[in-house]
C-alpha positions, 0 to 999 in steps of 0.5 A: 816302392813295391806295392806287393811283396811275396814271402814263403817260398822255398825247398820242399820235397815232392808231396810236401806244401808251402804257403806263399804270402803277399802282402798288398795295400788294402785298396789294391786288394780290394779294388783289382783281381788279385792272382799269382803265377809262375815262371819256370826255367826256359818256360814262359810265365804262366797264370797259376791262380786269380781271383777278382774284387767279387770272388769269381776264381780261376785256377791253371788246370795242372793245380786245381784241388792242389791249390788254393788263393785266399785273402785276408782284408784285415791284414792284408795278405793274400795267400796262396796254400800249395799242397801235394807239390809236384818237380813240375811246380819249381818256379818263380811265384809272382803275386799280381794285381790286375783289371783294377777298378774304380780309382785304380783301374787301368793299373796293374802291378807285380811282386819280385817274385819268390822261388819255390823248389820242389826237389827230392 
């Protein structure tokens, strides 16, 4: 049973923005550092974003003022807003779970990834 599952990826032309949407149980989000990362064609997967239990962020340099993670306890979700996409951020998009504590730790998990195209 997935733990994690991305939404909202798709085509976009270059400057535009998408939204991507993971869903997570409750406790995982509240207990792991939280990220998303991408895998390119031929390219080795590559942290985008992450962001721990206690709020300490840390985005891949290529995306910093471009994007933005944030989490919505209530519902669930963790978000992560793309805006001024650029050809070079076509990828896979994975949500992550990581460096979990308390009951979790130890544990990590990973989304099935969404695609995000950007393309003229």
């Amino acid at each position: 049973q997935a733990q994690l599952v991305e939404s909202g990826g798709g085509s976009v032309q270059p400057g535009g923005s998408l939204r991507l949407t993971c869903a997570a149980p409750g406790d995982i989000i509240k207990m792991c550092t939280m990220g998303w990362h991408r895998q390119a064609p031929g390219k080795q997967r590559e942290m985008v974003v992450e962001e721990s239990s206690d709020g300490y962020t840390t985005y891949l340099p290529v995306v910093k003022g471009r994007f933005t993670i944030s989490k919505d306890k209530t519902n669930n979700m963790v978000y992560l807003q793309m805006n001024a996409l650029e050809a070079e951020d076509t990828a896979v998009y994975y949500c992550s779970a990581g460096r979990c504590t308390r009951r979790l730790r130890g544990r990590g998990y990973w989304g099935q990834g969404t695609q995000v195209t950007v393309s003229s």
